[in-house]
C-alpha positions in Angstrom: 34.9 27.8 -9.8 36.3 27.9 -6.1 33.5 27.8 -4.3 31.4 24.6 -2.7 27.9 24.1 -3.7 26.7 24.8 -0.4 28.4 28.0 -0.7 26.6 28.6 -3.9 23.7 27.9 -2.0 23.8 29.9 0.8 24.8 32.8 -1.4 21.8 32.3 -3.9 19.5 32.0 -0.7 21.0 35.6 0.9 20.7 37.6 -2.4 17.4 35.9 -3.0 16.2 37.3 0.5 17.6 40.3 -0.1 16.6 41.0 -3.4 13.6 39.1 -4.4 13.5 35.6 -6.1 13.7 37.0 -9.3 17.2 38.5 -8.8 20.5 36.9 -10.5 23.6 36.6 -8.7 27.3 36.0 -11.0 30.6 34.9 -9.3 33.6 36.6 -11.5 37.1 37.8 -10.9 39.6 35.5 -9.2 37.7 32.8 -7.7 36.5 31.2 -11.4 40.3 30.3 -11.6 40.4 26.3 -10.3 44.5 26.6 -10.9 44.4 30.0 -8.5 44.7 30.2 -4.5 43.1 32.8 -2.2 41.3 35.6 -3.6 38.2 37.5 -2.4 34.9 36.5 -3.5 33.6 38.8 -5.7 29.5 39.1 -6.9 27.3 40.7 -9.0 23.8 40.7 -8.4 21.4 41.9 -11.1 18.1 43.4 -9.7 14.9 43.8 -12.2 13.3 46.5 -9.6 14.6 49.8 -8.2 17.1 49.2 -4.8 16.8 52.0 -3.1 20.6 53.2 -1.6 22.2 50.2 -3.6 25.5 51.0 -1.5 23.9 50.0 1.7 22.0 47.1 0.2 25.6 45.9 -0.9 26.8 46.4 2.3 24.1 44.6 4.4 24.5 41.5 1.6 28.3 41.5 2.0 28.2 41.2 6.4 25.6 38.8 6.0 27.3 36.6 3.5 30.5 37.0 5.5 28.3 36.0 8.8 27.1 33.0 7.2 30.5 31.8 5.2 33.0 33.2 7.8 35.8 35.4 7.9 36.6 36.3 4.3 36.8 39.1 1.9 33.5 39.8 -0.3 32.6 42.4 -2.9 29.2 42.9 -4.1 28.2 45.0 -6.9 24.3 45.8 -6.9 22.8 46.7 -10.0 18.8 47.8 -10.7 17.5 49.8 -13.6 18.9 53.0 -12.7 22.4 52.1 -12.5 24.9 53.8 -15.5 26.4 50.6 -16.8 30.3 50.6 -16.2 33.2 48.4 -17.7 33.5 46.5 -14.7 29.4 45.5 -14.7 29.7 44.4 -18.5 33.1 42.2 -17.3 31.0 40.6 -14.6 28.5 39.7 -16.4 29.7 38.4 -19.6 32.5 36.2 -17.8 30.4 35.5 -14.4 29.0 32.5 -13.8 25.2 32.0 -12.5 24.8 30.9 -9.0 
């Protein structure tokens, strides 16, 4: 996994303020490559409650993660009961890891 444990941290502390304590946050796509360079950090949060206008509650988590790890791509997918499960949310979450 390429990212520092006090990135993991700070990450678990964001979506945890933004979401609740009870939320779940996965890393997946490039960055659980050790062998890889570069890529963007990609998330997916798992919320138990409903998020109203999960779009924007993506976007507020994604500029204040890049506020607090600096200048680097970061994609967050939200998801709360409501959402229609797609490919990409069963990818995440079987081959995330748990921050």
């Amino acid at each position: 996994m390429r990212l520092t444990s006090e990135q993991a941290r700070v990450i678990r502390e964001k979506v945890h303020a933004a979401f609740g304590a009870s939320a779940r946050v996965y890393l997946f796509g490039s960055r659980l490559d050790d062998t890889a360079r570069g890529g963007d950090v990609d998330l997916y949060v798992e919320v138990s409650h409903l998020v109203q206008n999960r779009a924007a509650a993506a976007s507020r988590l994604t500029a204040e993660l890049q506020l607090a790890l600096g200048d680097q791509h970061i994609d967050v997918l939200v998801t709360d009961p409501n959402t229609t499960r797609e490919p990409i949310h069963e990818q995440a979450r079987a081959k995330g890891i748990e921050l």
